[in-house]
C-alpha positions in Angstrom: 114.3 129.4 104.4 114.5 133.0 105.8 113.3 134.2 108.9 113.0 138.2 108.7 112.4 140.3 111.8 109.0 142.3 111.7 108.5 145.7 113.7 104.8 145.5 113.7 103.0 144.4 117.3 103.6 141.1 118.0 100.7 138.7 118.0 101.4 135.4 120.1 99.7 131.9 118.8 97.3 131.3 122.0 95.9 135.0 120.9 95.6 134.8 117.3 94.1 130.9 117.5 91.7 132.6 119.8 90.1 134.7 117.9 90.2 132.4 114.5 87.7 129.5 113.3 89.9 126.6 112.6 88.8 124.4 110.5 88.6 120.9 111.4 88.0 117.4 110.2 87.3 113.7 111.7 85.4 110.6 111.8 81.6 112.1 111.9 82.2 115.4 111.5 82.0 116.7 108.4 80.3 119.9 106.6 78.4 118.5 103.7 77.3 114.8 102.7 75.7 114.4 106.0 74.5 110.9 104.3 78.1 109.8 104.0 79.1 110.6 107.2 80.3 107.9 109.8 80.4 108.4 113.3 81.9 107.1 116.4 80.0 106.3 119.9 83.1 107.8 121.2 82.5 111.2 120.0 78.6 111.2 121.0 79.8 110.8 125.0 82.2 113.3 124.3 79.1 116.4 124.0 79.4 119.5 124.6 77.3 121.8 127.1 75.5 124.7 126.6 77.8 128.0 126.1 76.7 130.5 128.8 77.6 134.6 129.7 78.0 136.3 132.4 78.6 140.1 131.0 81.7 140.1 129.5 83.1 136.4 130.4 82.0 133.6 128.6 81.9 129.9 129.5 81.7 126.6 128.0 81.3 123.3 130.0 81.8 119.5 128.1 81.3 116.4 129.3 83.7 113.6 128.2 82.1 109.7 129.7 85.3 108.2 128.0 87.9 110.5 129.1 89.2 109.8 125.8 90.1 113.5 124.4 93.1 115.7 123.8 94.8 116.8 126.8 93.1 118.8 129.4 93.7 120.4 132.8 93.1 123.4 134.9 95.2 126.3 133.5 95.6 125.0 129.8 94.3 126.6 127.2 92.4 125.1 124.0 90.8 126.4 121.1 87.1 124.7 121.5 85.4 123.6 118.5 82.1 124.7 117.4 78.3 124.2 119.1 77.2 120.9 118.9 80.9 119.7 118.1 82.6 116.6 120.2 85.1 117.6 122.0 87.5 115.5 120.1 88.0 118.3 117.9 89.3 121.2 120.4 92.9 122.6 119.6 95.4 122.4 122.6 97.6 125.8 122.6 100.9 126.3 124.7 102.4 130.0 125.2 105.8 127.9 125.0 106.9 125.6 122.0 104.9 122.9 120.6 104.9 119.5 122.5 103.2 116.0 121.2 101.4 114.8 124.6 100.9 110.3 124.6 98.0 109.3 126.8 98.3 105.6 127.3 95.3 103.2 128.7 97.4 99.7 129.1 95.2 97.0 129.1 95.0 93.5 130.8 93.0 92.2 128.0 94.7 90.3 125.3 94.0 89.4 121.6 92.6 86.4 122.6 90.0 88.1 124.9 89.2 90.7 122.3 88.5 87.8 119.8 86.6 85.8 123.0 84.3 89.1 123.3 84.0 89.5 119.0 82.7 86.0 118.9 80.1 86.4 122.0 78.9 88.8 120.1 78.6 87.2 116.9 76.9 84.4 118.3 74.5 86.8 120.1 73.7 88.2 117.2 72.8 85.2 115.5 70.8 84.1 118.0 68.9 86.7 118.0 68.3 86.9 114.9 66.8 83.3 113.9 64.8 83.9 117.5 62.8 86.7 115.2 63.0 84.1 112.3 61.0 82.1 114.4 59.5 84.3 115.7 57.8 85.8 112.7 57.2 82.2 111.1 55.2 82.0 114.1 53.7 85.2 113.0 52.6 83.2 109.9 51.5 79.9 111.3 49.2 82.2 113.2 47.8 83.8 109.9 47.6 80.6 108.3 45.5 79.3 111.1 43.2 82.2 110.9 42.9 80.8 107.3 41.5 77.7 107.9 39.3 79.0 110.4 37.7 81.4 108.0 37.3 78.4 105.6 35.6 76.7 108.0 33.3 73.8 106.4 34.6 75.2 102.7 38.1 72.9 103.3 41.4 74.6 103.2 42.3 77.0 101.5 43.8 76.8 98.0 44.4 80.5 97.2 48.4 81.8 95.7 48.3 83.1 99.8 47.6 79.6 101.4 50.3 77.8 99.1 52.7 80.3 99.8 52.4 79.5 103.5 52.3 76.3 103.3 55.3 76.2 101.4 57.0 77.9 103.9 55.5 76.8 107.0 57.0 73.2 105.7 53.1 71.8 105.5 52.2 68.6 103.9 49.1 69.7 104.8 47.3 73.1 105.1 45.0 72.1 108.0 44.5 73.3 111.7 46.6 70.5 113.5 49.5 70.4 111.1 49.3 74.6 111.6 49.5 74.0 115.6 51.8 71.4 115.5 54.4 73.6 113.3 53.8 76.4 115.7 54.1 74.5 119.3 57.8 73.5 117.1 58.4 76.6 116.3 57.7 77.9 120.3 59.8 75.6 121.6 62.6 76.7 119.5 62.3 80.3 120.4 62.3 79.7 124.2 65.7 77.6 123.2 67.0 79.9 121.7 66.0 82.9 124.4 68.1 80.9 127.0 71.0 80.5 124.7 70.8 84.2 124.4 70.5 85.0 128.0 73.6 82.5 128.8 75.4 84.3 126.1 74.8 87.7 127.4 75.6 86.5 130.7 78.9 85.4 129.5 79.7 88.5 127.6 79.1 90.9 130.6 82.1 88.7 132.5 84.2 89.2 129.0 83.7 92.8 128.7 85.0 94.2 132.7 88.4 94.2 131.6 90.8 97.3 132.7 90.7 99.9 129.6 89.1 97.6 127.0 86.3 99.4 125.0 83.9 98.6 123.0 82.3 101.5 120.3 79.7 101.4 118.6 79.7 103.5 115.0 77.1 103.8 112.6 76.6 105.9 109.3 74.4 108.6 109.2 70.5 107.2 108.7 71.2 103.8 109.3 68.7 103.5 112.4 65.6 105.5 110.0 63.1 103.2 109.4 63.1 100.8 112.0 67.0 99.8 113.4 68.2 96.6 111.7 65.1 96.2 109.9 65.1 99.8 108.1 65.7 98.5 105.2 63.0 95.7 103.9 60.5 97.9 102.9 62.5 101.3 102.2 61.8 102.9 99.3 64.8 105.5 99.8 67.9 104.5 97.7 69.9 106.7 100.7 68.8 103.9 103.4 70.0 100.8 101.2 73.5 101.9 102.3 73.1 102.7 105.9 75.3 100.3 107.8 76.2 100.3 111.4 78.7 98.0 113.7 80.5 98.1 116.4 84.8 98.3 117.8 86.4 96.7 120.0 89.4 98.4 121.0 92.2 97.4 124.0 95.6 99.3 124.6 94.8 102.1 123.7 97.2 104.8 122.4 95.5 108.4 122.3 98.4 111.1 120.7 97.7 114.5 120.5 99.8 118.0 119.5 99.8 121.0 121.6 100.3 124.1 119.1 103.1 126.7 120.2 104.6 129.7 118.7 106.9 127.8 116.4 103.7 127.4 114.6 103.6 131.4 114.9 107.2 131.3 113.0 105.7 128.5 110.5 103.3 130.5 109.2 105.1 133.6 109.1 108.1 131.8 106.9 105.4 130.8 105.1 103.9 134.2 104.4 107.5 136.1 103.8 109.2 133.9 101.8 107.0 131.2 100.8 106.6 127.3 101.1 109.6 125.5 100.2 109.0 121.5 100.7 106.1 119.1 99.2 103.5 121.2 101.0 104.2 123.7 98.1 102.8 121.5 95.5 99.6 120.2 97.1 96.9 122.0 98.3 94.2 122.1 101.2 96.9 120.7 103.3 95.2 119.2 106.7 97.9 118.2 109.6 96.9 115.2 111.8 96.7 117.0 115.2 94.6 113.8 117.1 94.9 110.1 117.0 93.5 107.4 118.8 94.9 103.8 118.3 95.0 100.5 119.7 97.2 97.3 120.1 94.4 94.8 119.4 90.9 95.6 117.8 87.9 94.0 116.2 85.7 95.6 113.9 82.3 94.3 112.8 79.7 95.2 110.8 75.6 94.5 111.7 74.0 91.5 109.3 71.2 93.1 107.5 68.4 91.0 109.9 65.4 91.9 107.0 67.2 90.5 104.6 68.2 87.3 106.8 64.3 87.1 108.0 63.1 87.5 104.2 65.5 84.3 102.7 64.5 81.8 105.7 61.2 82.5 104.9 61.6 81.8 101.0 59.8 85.1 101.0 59.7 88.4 99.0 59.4 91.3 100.7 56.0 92.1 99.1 54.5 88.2 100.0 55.8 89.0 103.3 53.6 92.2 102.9 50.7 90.9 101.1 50.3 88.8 104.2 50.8 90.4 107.1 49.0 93.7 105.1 49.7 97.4 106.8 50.9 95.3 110.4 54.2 93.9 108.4 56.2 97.2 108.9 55.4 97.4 112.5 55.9 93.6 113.2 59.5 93.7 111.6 60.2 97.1 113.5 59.4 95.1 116.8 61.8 92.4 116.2 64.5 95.1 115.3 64.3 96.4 118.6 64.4 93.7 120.6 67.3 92.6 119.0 69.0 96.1 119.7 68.1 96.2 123.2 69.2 93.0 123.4 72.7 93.1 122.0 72.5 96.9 124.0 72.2 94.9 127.2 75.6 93.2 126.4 77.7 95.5 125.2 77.2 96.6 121.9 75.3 99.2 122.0 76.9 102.8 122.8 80.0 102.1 124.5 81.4 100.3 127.3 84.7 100.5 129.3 86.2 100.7 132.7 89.3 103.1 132.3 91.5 102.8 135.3 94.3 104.8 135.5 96.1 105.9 132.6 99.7 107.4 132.1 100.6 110.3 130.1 103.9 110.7 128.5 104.9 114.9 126.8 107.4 115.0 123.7 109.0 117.8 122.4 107.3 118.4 118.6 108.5 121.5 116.5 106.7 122.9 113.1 109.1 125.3 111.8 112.2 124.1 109.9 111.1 121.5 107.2 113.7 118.8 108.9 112.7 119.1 112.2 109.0 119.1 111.5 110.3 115.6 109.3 112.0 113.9 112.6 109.2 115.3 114.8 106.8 113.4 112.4 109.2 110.6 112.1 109.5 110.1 116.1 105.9 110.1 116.9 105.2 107.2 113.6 108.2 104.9 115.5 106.5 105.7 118.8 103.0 104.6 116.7 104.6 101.7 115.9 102.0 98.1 116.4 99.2 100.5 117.7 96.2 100.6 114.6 95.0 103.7 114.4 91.2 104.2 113.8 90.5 107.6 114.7 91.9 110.7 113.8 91.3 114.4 113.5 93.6 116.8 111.3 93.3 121.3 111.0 94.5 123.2 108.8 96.1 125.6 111.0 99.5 125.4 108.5 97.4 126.9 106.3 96.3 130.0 108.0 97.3 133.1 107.1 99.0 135.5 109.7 98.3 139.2 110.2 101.3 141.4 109.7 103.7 141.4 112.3 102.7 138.0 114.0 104.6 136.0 116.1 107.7 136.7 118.4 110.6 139.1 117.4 113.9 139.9 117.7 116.1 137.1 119.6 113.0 135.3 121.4 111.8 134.8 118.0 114.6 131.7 118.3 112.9 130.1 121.5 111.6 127.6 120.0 113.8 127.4 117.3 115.8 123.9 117.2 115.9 123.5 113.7 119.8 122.6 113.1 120.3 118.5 113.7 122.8 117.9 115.8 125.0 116.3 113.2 125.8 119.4 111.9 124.3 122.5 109.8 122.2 121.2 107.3 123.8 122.2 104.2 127.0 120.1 105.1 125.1 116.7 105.4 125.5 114.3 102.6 121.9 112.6 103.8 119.4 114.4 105.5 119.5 114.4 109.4 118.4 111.0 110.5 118.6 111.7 114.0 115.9 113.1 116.2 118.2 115.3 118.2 118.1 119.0 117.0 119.9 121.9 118.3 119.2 125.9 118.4 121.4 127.8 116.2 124.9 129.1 117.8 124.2 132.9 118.6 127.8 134.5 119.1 127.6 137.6 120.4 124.9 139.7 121.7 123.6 140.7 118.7 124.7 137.5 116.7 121.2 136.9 116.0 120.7 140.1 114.2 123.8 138.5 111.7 121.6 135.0 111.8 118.0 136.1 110.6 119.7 137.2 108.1 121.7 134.4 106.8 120.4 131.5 105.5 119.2 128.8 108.2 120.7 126.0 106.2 123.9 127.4 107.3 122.9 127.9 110.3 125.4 125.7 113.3 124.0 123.4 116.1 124.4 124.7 119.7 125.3 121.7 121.8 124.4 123.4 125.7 120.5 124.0 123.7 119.1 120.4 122.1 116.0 118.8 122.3 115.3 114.8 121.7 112.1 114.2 119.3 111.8 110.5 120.5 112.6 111.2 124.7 109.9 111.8 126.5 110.2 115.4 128.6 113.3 115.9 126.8 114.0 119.9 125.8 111.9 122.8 126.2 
């Protein structure tokens, strides 16, 4: 753990990041496996505009519906992520040491309304989905009757088509009034079952306008190809079997997010002189957790294949269901999967909903360089995690760039953000490592004492009790 002074031109983080393509990784964004990828409705309102010039001067507008992003105001600076990128994935950078910034949305609703809203929905759901089970039976009682008509004088029908309707239409009978009778059932039940769907939708738009409660949709790549809910009946791509889609519901929120400064600079230029020294050594493609977004309560659910649900009520195989309906079935099916998606869309499933209403924001002091206080820094943010279920995250690998010769600050502001000694004591006197989250600069006697101190070994290295920051108080240190 030596920290050597270089001569060359100093290159501050905010600079270097600049100029660098980070790379980057989270929930929907990923560089190959496109069929494996999940994604979040969260990140799709969180777009990015188009990138514009003017001469020399560049610009880049984004648009954030949630407001659910790493930290931003006017005079900060961030290192965006690529085109076509959510904005989840931008870098915040500080000219000053690094800080952990908390966004909290605090939330009236409680578990119980979260699981009030889940169930809605369930119920919803499977509504609508034995209204298309009827609704496609009805499909069928209408084919059947077409049957009989063609028959005419010849008597019903007695064809493997016929039985197989008439088995599932529930006939004793294959004639034209037991056919109507079935169906004037069967319309009955579907106008039931629209007003139970209308009362529950009703019902779910009161559940849903609670202050900072969200609800997400997410959804694996190709899982609306083919027809929504429905894609998958007559798919003859093994890819779309495993498409799957759902939705989140999400209240408290905890969004946490690190702003990079230039004791990341003196990270990775320890790293480059005298070489990794802790665990980080061993493993590779090392990817630090710069973005998290959690919650006190959530439900997660995941869409009920309706095909498959529509198939087993009607004691059908796909291919009867086919060899009835002919070239129409696909486009039939299709139908009912979208009225069932705008449906549930109309409550809240769909996309995502939430009223956000004023949310606090909370700065801690973070620091990468000096393996035990990168530890407590860690440490204080997980305690500070604590009861909130994290389901988002985005992670760089920044502390595994490389640094040009003669990066980051020298001579004695090289120690600005340099609290590395706990406050216990210098570390190579502790019997346990520092369990406290207060950490000091090193004592510099002397005007030139810090010439004597890059030199020496930093475990040695005394606490300076006028210069301490607290990991775990908020605004606490530099």
């Amino acid at each position: 753990m030596r920290f050597l002074t270089i001569q060359a031109r100093p290159v501050r983080l905010a600079e270097w990041l600049g100029g660098l393509g980070v790379a980057l990784g989270g929930v929907g964004c990923a560089t190959g496996g496109a069929d494996q990828t999940m994604s979040l409705s969260m990140e799709t309102l969180a777009s990015e505009g188009v990138n514009r010039a003017d001469g020399p001067l560049a610009y880049r507008s984004a648009v954030t519906l949630t407001g659910i992003a790493p930290p931003i105001s006017a005079g900060r600076l961030l290192s965006v992520p690529g085109e076509g990128m959510p904005e989840q994935l931008s870098i915040p950078i500080t000219t000053g040491c690094s800080k952990l910034v908390e966004t909290l949305y605090d939330s009236d609703a409680t578990a119980t309304d979260v699981r009030a809203i889940a169930t809605g929905l369930e119920q919803l759901r499977d509504k609508l989905t034995v209204k298309a089970e009827k609704e496609v039976t009805g499909e069928l009682a209408r084919v059947a009757k077409s049957m009989v008509e063609l028959a005419g004088d010849k008597g019903a029908p007695r064809n493997e088509d016929a039985i197989s309707l008439q088995n599932t239409l529930g006939l004793k009978t294959f004639d034209k009034d037991s056919i109507e009778q079935v169906k004037a059932q069967l319309d009955a039940q579907v106008a039931a079952l629209s007003a139970d769907a209308a009362r529950l939708t009703r019902e779910l738009i009161q559940l849903r306008d609670r202050k900072n409660l969200f609800i997400f949709r997410w959804q694996r790549n190709g899982a609306m190809e083919g027809g929504g809910l429905f894609g998958t009946l007559f798919s003859v791509r093994g890819a779309q079997k495993d498409a799957r889609q759902g939705y989140l519901i999400a209240a408290n929120l905890r969004v946490a997010a690190i702003e990079f400064g230039d004791d990341l600079m003196l990270k990775l230029v320890r790293d480059a002189e005298s070489g990794k020294t802790g665990s980080d050594a061993v493993l590779p493609n090392n990817f630090l957790t710069n973005y998290t977004v959690g919650a006190k309560h959530t439900y997660f659910s995941e869409d009920r294949d309706a095909a498959s649900a529509i198939a087993a009520a009607l004691k059908m195989s796909p291919a009867d269901v086919q060899q009835l309906f002919g070239g129409s079935a696909r486009q039939i099916l299709e139908a009912k999967s979208i009225a069932i998606d705008a449906a549930i869309s109309a409550s809240v499933a769909s996309g995502a909903r939430g009223m956000v209403i004023q949310p606090t924001r909370k700065t801690y002091p973070f620091r990468m360089w000096g393996d035990t206080a990168f530890a407590a820094s860690g440490n204080a943010e997980r305690a500070r995690n604590e009861h909130y279920n994290v389901f988002y995250s985005t992670r760089t690998n920044v502390a595994e760039l490389k640094v040009p010769p003669g990066a980051g600050p020298q001579g004695k502001a090289a120690f600005y953000c340099m609290q590395m000694v706990p406050e216990q004591g210098k570390i190579s006197s502790l019997k346990l490592p520092a369990s406290d989250t207060r950490f000091c600069s090193p004592r510099i006697v002397g005007a030139d004492g810090w010439r004597a101190l890059s030199k020496s070994n930093p475990s040695d290295w005394e606490p300076e009790p006028s210069a301490c920051i607290d990991f775990a108080a908020t605004g606490a240190g530099r």
